[in-house]
C-alpha positions in Angstrom: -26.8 -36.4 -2.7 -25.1 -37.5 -5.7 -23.6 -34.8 -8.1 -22.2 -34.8 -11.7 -20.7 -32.0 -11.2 -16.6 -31.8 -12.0 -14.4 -30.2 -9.8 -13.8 -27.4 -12.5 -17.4 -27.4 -12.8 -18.1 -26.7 -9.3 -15.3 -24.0 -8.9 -16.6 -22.1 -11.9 -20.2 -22.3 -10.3 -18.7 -21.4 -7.1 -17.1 -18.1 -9.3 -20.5 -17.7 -10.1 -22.3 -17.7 -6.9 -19.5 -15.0 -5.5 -20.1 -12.9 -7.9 -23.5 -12.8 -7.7 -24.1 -10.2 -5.4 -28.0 -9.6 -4.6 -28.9 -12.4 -6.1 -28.8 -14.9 -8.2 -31.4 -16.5 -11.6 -31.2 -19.7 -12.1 -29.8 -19.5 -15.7 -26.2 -18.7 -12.9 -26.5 -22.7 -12.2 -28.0 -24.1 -15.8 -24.7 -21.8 -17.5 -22.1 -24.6 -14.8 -24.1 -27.7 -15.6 -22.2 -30.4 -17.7 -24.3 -29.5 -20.5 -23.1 -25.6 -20.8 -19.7 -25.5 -19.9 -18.1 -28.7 -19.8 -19.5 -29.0 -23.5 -17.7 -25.6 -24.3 -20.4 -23.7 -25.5 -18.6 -20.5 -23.6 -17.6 -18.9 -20.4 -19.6 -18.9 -17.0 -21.0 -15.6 -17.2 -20.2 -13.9 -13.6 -22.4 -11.9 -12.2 -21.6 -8.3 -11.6 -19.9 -7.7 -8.6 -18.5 -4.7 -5.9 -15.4 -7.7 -5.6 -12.6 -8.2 -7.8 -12.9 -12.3 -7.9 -9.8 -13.6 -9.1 -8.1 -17.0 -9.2 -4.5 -17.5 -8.5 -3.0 -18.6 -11.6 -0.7 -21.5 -10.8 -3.4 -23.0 -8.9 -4.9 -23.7 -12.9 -1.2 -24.7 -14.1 2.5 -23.6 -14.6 1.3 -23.2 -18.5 0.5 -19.5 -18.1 -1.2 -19.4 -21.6 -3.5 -22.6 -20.4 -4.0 -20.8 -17.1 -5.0 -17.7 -18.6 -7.9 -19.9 -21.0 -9.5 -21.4 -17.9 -9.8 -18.6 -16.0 -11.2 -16.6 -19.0 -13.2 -18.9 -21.7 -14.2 -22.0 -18.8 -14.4 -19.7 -15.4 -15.7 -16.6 -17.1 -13.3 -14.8 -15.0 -11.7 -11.0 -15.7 -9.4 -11.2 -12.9 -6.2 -13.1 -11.9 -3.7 -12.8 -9.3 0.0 -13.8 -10.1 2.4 -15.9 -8.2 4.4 -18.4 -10.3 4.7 -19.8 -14.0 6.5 -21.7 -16.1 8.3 -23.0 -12.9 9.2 -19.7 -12.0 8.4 -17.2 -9.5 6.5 -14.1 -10.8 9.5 -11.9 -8.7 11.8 -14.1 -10.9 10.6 -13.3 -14.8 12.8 -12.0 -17.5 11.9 -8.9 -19.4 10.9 -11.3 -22.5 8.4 -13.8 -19.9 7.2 -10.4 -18.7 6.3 -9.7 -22.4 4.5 -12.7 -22.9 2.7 -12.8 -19.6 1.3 -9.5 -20.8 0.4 -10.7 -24.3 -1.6 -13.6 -22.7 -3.5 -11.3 -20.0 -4.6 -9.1 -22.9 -5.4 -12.5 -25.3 -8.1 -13.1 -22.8 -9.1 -9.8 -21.6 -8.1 -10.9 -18.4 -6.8 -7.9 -15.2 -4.7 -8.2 -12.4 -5.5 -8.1 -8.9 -2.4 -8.1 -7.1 1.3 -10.4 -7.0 1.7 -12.8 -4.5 5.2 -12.3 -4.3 7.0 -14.2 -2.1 7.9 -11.1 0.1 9.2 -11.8 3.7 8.1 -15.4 3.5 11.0 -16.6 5.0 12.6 -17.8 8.1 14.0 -14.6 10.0 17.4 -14.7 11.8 17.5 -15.4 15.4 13.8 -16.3 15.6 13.0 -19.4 16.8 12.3 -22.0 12.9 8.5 -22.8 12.8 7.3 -26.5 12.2 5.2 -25.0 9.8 8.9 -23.5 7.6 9.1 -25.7 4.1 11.8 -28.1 3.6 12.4 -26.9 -0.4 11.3 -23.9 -2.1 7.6 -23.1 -2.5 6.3 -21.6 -5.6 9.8 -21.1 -7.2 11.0 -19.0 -4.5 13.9 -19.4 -2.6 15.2 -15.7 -1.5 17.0 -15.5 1.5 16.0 -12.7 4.4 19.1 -10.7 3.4 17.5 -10.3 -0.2 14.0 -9.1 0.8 14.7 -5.5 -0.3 15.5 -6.4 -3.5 12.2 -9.1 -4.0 10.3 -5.8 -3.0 12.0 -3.5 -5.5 11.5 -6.4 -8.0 8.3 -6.8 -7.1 7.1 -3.1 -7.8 9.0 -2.7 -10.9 6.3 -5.4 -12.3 4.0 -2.8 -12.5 5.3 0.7 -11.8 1.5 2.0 -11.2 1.4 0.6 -7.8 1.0 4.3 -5.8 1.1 2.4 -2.2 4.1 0.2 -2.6 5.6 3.3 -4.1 4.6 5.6 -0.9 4.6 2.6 1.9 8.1 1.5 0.7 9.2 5.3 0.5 7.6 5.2 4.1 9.3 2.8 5.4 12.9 3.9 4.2 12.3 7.4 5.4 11.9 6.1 9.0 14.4 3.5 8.5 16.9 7.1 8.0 17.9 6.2 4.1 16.8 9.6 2.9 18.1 9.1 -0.7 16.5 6.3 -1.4 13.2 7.2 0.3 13.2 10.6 -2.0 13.5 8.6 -5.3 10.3 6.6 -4.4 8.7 9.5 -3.3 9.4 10.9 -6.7 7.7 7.5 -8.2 4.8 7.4 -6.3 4.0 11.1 -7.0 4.3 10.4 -10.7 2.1 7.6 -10.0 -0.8 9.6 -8.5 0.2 13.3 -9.3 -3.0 14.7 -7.1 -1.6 12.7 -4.0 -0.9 15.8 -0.6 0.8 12.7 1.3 3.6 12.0 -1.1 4.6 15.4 -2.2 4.6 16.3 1.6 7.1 14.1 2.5 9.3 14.6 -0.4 9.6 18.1 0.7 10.4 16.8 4.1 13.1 14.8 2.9 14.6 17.2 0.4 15.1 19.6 3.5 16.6 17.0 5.5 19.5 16.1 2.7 19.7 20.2 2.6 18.1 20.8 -1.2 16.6 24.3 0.3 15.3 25.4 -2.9 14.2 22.2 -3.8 12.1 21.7 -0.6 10.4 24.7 -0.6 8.7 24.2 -4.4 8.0 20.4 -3.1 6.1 22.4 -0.1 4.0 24.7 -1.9 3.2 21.5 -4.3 2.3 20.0 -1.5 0.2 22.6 -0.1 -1.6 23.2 -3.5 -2.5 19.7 -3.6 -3.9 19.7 -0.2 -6.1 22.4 -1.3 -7.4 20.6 -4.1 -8.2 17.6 -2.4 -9.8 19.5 0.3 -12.5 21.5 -1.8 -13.4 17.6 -2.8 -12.9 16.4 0.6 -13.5 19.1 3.1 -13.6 16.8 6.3 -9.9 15.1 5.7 -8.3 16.1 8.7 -5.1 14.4 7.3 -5.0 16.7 4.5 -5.1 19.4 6.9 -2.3 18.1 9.0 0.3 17.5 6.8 -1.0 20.7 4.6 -0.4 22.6 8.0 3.4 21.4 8.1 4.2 22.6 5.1 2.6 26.2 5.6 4.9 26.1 8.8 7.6 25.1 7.0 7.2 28.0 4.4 6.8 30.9 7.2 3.1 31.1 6.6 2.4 30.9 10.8 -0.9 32.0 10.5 -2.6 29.6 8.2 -0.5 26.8 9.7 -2.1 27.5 13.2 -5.8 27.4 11.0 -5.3 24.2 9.3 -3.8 22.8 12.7 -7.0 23.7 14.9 -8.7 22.0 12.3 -7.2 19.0 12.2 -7.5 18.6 15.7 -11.2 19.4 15.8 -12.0 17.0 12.9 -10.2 14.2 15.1 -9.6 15.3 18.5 -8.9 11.6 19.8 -6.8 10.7 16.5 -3.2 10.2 18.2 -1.8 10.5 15.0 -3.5 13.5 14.3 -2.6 14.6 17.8 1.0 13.8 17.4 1.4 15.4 13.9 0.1 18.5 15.5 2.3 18.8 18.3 4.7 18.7 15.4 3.3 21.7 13.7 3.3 23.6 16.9 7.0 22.8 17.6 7.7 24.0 14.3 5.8 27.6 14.7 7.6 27.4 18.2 4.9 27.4 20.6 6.8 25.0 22.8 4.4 24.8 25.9 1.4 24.1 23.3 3.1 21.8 21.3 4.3 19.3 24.8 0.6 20.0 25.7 -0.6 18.1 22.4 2.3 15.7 22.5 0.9 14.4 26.0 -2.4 14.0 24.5 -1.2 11.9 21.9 0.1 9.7 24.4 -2.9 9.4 26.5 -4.9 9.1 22.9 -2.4 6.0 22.1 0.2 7.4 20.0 2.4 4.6 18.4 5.5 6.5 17.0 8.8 4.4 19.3 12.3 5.6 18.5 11.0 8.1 15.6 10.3 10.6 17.9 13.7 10.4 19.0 15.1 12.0 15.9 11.8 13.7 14.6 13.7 16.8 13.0 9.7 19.0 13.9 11.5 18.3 17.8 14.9 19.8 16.9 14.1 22.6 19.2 12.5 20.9 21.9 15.3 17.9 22.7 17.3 19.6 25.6 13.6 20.6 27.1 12.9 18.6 30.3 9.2 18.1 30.0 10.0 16.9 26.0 13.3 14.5 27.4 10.8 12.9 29.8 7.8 12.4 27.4 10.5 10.4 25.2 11.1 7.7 27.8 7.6 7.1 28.2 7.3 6.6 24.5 11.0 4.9 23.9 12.1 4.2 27.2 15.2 2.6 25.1 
């Protein structure tokens, strides 16, 4: 069948139709015909939608500003993920292109979804090269594997809202043993969300281990107070009641650590985080036996944790412990 439509044409009716949700009028195809659109009497007027639809904004042009008008005044669009412009790589914009970029999102009320940074897109060392690796760079990236910490950290600083890179990146560092630096994002990524349990939590955690006592224990208490709020919203979290319950252990409060533990592991008895996390508490409030009890169950439940449990400081008591020394090998027989 023979159609007049252009290939912007059909991508902006294809915007449409994605959008549409439960369904669609027929004024969603008349507002894509040649005579709506391609004429410029305005924007494809999307549908609302549960999705974020978004284009990828070098896949319009390198001209950011010309990029920004399709997607907007031709697509009809209010989203737009970020990955290159003006030959350069988003991860690769000055403070002044930043500016701009900015200026021209707001021009035309357009929202970011996410940026496709070029993030561990690279050949690894000592792993066999792929056919599929590029010859040249792609995108306006060309970062080598030894610089992919600082693409990440340039990549968050683009917009210093982002909670999860904040708290995954912070995650990451922990159990990578670079305490300082996972403290300062856990810092970030509470200012980011200041309700967030998960992040205060940890904080606390790592203030204790780089031996800021008094430090730790207000970070605790924040921590526990947080819990508390989100569990009067959310009284079926067992999460919340996990990591709440190692930071009543951690203040002395034995009693209410042992509560919020039980419930935890009646919420999600199968969890093997949960499970794990819970042997923790226990080890902590030193009932040993209990605690190696748990810790088996987390294995049986699945329990992914390798060489962390091998300097898990909630274990500090329990390393010269037979029972604990042969649960190890099963779980990092390294």
């Amino acid at each position: 069948m023979h159609s007049e439509f252009s290939r912007r044409e059909f991508i902006a009716g294809l915007g449409a139709l994605t959008a549409a949700g439960s369904r669609l009028s027929a004024a969603s195809f008349q507002s894509s015909s040649p005579s709506s659109s391609a004429a410029g009497s305005g924007p494809v007027p999307l549908l609302r939608s549960p999705f974020k639809i978004a284009v990828i904004n070098d896949e319009i042009s390198q001209d950011f500003g010309h990029a920004c008008e399709v997607a907007s005044q031709q697509f009809g669009m209010e989203w737009m993920e970020l990955r290159s412009m003006w030959n350069k790589n988003v991860a690769n914009l000055d403070a002044n292109e930043i500016a701009e970029a900015q200026r021209l999102l707001k021009k035309n009320n357009l929202r970011v979804t996410d940026i496709a940074s070029p993030l561990f897109k690279v050949d690894w060392p000592g792993a066999p090269k792929s056919k599929f690796s590029p010859e040249h760079d792609q995108f306006g990236a060309n970062f080598t594997y030894a610089q992919q910490g600082e693409v990440l950290d340039r990549a968050i600083e683009l917009d210093p809202t982002l909670f999860d890179a904040y708290y995954l990146y912070a995650r990451s560092s922990f159990e990578a043993g670079n305490l300082e630096k996972a403290g300062r994002l856990f810092e970030k990524a509470q200012q980011s969300r200041p309700e967030d349990y998960q992040s205060k939590n940890f904080l606390a955690v790592v203030l204790q281990q780089l031996g800021r006592e008094d430090e730790a224990c207000r970070a605790y208490q924040a921590a526990i107070d947080s819990a508390k709020n989100h569990l009067e919203l959310n009284p079926g979290d067992s999460r919340a009641y996990s990591l709440g319950a190692g930071s009543l252990a951690r203040l002395g409060d034995k009693e209410r650590a042992k509560q919020w533990t039980e419930q935890a592991m009646a919420l999600a008895p199968e969890d093997p985080v949960m499970l794990y996390n819970a042997a923790c508490q226990m080890a902590v409030l030193g009932e040993t036996e209990r605690a190696l009890d748990v810790l088996e169950r987390s294995i049986e439940a699945g329990v992914a944790v390798g060489e962390w449990i091998k300097n898990d400081p909630d274990f500090e008591d329990l390393r010269d412990h037979p029972r604990f020394q042969s649960i190890v090998k099963r779980i990092a027989p390294s």
